[in-house]
C-alpha positions as CSV (number, residue, x, y, z in Angstrom):
1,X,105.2,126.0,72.5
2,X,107.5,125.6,69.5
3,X,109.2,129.0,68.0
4,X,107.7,129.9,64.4
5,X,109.4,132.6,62.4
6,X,108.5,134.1,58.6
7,X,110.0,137.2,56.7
8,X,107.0,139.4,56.0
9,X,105.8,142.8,55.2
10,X,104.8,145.4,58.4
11,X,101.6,146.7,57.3
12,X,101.4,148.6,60.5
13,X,103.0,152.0,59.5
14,X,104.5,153.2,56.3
15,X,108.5,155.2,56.6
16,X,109.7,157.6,53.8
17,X,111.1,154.3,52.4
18,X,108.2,152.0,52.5
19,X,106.7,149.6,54.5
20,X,109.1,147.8,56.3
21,X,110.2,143.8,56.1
22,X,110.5,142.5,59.3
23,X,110.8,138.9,61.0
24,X,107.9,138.0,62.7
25,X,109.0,135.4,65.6
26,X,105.9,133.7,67.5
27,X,106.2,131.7,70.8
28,X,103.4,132.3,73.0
29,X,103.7,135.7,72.0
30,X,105.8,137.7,69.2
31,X,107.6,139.9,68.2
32,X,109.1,142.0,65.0
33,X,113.2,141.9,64.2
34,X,113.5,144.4,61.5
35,X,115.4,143.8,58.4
36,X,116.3,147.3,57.6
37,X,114.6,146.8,54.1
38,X,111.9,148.3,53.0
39,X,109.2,148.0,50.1
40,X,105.9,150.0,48.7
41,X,102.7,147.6,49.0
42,X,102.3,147.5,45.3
43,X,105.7,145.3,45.1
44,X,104.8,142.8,47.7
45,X,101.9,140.2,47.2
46,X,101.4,137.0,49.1
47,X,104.1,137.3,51.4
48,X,106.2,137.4,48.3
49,X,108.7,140.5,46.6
50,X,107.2,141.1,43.3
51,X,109.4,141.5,39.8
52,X,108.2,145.0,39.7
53,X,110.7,146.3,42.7
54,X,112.9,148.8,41.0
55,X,115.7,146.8,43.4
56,X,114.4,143.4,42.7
57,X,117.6,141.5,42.2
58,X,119.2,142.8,45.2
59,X,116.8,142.3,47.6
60,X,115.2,139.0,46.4
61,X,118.8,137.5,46.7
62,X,118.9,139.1,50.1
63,X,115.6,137.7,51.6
64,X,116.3,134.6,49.9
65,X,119.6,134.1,51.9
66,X,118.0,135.4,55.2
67,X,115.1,132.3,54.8
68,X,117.6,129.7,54.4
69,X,119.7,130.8,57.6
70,X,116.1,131.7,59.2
71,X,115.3,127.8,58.7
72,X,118.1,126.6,60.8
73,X,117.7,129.6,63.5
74,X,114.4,127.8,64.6
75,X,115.2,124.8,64.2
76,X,118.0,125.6,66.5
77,X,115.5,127.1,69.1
78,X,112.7,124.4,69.2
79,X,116.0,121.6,69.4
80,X,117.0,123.6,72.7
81,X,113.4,124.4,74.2
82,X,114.2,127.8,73.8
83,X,111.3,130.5,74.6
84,X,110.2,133.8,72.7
85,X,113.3,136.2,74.2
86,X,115.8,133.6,73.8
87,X,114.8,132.8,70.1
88,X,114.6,136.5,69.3
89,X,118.3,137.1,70.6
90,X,119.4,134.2,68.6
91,X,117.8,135.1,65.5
92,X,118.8,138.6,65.7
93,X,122.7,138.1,66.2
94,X,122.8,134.6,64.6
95,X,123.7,130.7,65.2
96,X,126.8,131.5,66.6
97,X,125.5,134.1,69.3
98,X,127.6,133.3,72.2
99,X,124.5,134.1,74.6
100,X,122.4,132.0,73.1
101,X,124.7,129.1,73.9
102,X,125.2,130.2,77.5
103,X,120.9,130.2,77.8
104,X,121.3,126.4,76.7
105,X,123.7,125.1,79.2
106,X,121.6,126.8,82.2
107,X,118.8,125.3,81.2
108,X,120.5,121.9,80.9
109,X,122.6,122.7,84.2
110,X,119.2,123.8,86.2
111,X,117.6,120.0,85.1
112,X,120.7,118.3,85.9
113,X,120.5,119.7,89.5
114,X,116.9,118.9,89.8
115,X,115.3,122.9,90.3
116,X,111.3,122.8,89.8
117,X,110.7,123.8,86.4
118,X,107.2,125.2,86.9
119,X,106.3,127.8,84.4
120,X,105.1,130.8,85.7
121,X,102.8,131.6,82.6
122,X,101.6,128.0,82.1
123,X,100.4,128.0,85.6
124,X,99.5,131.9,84.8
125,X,97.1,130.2,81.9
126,X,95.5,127.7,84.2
127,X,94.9,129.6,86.8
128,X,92.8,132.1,84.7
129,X,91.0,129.0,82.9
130,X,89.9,128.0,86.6
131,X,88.7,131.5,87.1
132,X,86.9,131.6,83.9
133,X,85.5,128.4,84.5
134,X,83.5,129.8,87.7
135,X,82.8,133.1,85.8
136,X,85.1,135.2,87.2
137,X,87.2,138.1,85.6
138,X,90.6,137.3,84.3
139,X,91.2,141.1,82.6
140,X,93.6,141.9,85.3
141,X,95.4,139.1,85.0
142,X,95.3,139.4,81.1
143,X,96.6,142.8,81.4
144,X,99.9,142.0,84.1
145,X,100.9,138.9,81.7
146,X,101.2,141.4,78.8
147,X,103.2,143.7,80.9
148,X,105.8,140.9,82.1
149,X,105.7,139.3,78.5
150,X,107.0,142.6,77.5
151,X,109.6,143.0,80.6
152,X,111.4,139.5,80.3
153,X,111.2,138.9,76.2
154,X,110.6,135.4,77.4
155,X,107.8,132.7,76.5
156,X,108.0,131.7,79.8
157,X,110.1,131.2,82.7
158,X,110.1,129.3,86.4
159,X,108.4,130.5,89.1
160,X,111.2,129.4,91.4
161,X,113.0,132.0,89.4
162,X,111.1,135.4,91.0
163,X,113.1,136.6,93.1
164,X,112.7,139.9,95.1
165,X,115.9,141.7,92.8
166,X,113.8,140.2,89.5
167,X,110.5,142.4,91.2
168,X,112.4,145.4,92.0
169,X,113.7,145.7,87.9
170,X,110.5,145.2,86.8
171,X,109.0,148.3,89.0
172,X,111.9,150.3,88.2
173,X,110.9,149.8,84.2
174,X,107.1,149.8,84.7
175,X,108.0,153.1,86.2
176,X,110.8,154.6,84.0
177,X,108.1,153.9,81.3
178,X,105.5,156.3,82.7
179,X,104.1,153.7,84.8
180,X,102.6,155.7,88.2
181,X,102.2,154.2,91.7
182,X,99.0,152.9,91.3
183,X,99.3,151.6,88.2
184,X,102.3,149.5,89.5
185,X,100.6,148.3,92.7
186,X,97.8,146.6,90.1
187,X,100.3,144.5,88.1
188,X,102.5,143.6,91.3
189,X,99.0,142.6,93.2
190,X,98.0,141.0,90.2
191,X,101.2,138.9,89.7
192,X,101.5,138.0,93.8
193,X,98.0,136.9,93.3
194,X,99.2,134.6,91.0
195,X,102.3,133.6,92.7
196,X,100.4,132.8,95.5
197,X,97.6,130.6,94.2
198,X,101.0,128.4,92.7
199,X,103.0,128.3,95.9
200,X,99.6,126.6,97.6
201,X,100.3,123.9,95.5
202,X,102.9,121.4,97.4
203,X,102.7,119.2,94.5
204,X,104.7,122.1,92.2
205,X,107.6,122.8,94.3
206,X,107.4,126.0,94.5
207,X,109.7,128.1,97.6
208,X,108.1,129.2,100.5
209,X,109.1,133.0,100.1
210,X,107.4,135.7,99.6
211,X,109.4,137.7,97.0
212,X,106.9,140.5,97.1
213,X,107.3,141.7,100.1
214,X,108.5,145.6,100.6
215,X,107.5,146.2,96.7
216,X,103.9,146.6,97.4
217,X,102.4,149.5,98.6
218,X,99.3,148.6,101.0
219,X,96.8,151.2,100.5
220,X,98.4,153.1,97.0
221,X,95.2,153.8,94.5
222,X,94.8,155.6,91.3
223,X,94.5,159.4,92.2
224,X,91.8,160.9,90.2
225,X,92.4,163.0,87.8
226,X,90.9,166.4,87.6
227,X,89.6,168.9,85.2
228,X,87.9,172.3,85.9
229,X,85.7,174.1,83.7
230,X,88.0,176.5,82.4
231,X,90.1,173.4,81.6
232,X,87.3,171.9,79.5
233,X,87.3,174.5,77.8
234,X,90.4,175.2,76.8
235,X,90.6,171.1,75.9
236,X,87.6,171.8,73.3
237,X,88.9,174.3,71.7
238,X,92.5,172.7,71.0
239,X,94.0,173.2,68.0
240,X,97.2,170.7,66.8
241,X,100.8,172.1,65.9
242,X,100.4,174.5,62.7
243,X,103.6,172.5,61.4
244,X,102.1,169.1,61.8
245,X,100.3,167.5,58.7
246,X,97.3,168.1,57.9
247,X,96.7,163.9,58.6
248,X,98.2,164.1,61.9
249,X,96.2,167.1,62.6
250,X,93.0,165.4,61.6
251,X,93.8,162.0,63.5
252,X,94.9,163.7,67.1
253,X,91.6,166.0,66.9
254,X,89.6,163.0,66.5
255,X,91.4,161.5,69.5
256,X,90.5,164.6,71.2
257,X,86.6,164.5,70.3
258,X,86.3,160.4,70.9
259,X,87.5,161.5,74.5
260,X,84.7,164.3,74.3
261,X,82.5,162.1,73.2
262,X,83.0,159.2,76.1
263,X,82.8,162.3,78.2
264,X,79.2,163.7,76.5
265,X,77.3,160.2,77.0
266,X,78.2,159.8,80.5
267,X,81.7,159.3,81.2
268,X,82.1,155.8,79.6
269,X,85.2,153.9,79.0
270,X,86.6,153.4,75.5
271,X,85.9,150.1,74.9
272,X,82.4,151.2,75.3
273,X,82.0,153.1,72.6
274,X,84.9,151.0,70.3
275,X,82.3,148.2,70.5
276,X,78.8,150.6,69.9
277,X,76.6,149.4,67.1
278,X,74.3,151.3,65.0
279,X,71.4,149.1,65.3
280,X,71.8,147.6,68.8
281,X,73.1,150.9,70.4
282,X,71.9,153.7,69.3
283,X,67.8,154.3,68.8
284,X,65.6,157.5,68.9
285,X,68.4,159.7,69.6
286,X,69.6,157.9,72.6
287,X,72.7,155.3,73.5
288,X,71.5,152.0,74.6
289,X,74.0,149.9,75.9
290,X,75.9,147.0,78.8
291,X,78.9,148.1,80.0
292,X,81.7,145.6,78.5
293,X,83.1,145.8,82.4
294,X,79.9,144.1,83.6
295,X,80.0,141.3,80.3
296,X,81.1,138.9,83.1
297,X,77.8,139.7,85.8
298,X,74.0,138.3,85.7
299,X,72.4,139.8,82.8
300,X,75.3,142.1,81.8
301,X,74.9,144.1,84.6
302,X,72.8,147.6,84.6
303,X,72.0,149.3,81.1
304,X,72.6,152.6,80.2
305,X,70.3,154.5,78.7
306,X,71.0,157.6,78.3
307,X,69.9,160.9,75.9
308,X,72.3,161.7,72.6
309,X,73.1,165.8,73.7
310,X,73.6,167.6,70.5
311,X,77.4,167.9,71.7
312,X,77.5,164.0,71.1
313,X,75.3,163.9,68.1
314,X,77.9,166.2,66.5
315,X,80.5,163.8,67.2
316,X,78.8,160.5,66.1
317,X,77.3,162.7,62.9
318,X,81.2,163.8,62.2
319,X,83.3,160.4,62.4
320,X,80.4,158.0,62.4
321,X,80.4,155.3,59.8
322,X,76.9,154.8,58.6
323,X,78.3,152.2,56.1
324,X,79.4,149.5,58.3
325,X,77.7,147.8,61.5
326,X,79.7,149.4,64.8
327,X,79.7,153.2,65.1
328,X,83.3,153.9,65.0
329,X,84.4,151.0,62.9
330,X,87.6,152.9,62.1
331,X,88.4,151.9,66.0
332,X,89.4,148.3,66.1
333,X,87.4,145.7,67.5
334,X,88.7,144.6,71.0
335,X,88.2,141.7,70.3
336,X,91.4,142.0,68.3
337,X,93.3,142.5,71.0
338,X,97.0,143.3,69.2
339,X,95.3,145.9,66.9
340,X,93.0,147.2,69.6
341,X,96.0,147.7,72.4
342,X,97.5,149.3,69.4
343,X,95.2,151.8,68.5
344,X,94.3,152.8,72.2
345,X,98.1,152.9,72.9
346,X,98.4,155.4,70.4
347,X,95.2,157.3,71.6
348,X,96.8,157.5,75.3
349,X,99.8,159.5,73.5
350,X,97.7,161.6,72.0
351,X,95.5,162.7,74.5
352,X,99.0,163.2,77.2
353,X,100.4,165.1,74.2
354,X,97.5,167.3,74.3
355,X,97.3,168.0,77.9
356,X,101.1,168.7,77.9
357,X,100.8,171.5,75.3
358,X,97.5,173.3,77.0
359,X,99.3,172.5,80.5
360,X,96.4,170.6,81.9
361,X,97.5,170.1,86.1
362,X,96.7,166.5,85.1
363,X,97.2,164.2,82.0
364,X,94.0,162.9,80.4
365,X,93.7,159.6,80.2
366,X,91.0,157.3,78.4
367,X,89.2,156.5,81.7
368,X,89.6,160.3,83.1
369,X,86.0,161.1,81.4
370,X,84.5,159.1,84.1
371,X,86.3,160.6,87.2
372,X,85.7,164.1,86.0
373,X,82.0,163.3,85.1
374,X,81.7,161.9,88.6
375,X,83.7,164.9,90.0
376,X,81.2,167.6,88.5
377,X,78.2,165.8,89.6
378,X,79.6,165.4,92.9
379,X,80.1,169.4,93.2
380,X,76.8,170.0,91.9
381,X,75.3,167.9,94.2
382,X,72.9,166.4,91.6
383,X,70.8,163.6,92.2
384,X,72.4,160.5,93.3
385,X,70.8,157.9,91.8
386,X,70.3,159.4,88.6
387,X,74.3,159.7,88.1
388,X,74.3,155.9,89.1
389,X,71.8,155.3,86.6
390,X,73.4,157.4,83.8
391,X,77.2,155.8,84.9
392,X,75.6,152.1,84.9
393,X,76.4,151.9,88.1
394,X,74.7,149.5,90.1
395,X,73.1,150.7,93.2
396,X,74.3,147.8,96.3
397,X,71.2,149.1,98.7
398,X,68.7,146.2,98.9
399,X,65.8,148.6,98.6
400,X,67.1,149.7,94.9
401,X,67.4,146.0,93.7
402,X,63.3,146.1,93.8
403,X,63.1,149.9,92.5
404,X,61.9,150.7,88.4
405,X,64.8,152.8,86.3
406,X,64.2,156.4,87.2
407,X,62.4,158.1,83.8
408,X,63.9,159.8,81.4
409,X,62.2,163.2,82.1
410,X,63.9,163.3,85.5
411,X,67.2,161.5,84.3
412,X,67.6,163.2,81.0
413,X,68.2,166.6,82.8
414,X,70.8,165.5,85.0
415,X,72.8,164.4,82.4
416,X,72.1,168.0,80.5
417,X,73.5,170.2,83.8
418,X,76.7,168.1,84.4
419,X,77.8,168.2,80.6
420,X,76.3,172.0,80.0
421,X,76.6,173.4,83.6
């Protein structure tokens, strides 16, 4: 892919000095180089600084002279093939960024001496289109790309080019960056998967190494997190910093009580009740709905179908929006990915904040409803296949594949004792 790049506005967040202008670079990904400027929303329209900027004459000569050397910084990149990082260092420190020139003659050195110049995340993309193609789930795979995107500032780079030293600084700042054991053995069994499927290709060239080797972990998993009652409580009745804002206060309790909430209808995951609709989901004071997990399986997978408790109907009643079609339309659709990762990126901070002040044993997470949910079940030894049913969990017995839903009346009260006790 060619590099793109445009002076705009970041809408995202406002400073004590405005919104700020950035550079917005694209190359199979992108990213912001800020400007150090900065304007209020009512002096920018279409991409444009507006007369009305009590600094106008300043600042328009400044952006004006920024395009014109912004116009032969791309060209510049696209004339030497270069990818996302590479363009961003160059358009950051300018056309006469020694670096930049260095990135040029390896490139031009590794095709003189004949190196395979497979792309890891071209063959990343057609390896998930194949995967797609036989209906199988590329969210994982989604999900590691991101991560490495992020790691290497590249658009893309050769596979020949993994090496066990480029693994190693990858785990060392997936886990400098809060990053646990578990969570690293996903994106490194994710990427080897990947790796793999390339290097059983004779046809691409690819070594016959396996870089992975000693990084991964055989048998690491996700400890589960826990909460006891007393816990709970002391999570419900959280109260934000008296010296934060009262915005800030208002947004991190509503965090708080979206995490109650995934907690109240069953332990669901986020993106669960990001996408609920008022219509589709929720009818005669029960949530009706196919776990986003399963979209991917026959039919959708099990539905839930479980009872609004008055702890969640307080919740819906308190930051629902009646006005528009999902739920919780203030929660972006994930469907938009970037403002989706966003806002739940945000929401992970939030809910860690909050278990670091009450000095939870373990951080909450958003998926932690569902362990916990589980876990309390579990200890009450409640009826099996009523917390299946209520989890949308599908039961693998071939007995239960023939079976009706268990009825509400015996359901119902299950899902009463775990959240009530």
């Amino acid at each position: 892919m060619s590099t793109t790049a445009k002076i705009i506005l970041d809408k995202r967040r406002s400073t004590k000095k405005g919104y700020p202008i950035k550079i917005l670079v694209r190359n199979n990904g992108m990213k912001h180089i800020p400007l150090k400027e900065y304007t209020d929303l009512e002096h920018w329209q279409n991409e444009k600084l507006l007369r009305s900027h009590p600094d106008y004459k300043r600042l328009h000569e400044v952006l004006l002279k920024r395009e014109v050397k912004l116009l032969n910084e791309v060209k510049y990149c696209n004339d030497h093939g270069f990818g996302l990082g590479d363009s961003v260092r160059l358009i950051t420190n300018g056309l006469e960024d020694r670096e930049s020139r260095i990135i040029q003659l390896k490139n031009e050195l590794r095709s003189l001496q004949g190196d395979s110049r497979t792309m890891l995340f071209e063959f990343w993309d057609i390896y998930m289109r194949e995967r797609e193609s036989v209906k199988k789930s590329i969210r994982a795979f989604e999900e590691t790309k991101t991560q490495l995107l992020n790691f290497t500032l590249e658009s893309d780079m050769a596979i020949n080019d993994i090496t066990y030293e480029f693994l190693n600084e990858f785990s060392t700042y997936k886990l400098q960056n809060g990053c646990g054991s578990g969570g690293l053995s996903f994106y490194l069994r994710t990427f080897r998967t990947v790796y793999l499927a390339a290097q059983k290709r004779e046809s691409l060239g690819i070594k016959s190494i396996n870089p992975f080797r000693g990084l991964i972990e055989e048998g690491v998993s996700k400890d589960p997190v826990e909460m006891s009652k007393d816990e709970f409580i002391k999570w419900k009745s959280f109260t934000p910093h008296k010296f934060s804002t009262k915005k800030s206060q208002d947004i991190v309790l509503r965090r708080r009580d979206l995490w109650l909430f995934q907690f109240y209808i069953g332990g669901h995951d986020f993106v669960d009740i990001a996408k609920l609709e008022w219509k589709k989901n929720i009818r005669n004071g029960r949530i009706r709905f196919k776990r986003y997990k399963n979209r991917r399986h026959p039919g959708g997978g099990p539905t839930v179908d479980n009872k609004l408790l008055p702890e969640a109907m307080t919740i819906i009643k308190k930051y629902g929006t009646p006005d528009r079609e999902r739920v919780f339309s203030f929660i972006p659709d994930p469907r938009d990915k970037e403002s989706y990762n966003y806002y739940i990126n945000n929401t992970r901070r939030a809910l860690r904040k909050i278990s670091q002040q009450i000095e939870l044993t373990d951080i909450m997470k958003t998926k932690s409803t569902r362990y916990i949910f589980k876990t309390w079940a579990d200890q009450m030894q409640l009826h099996e296949p009523s917390i299946k049913q209520i989890m949308g969990h599908a039961d693998q017995k071939v007995s239960s594949r023939y079976g009706a839903r268990l009825p509400n009346t015996i359901v119902d009260p299950i899902l009463k004792k775990v959240i009530i006790g």
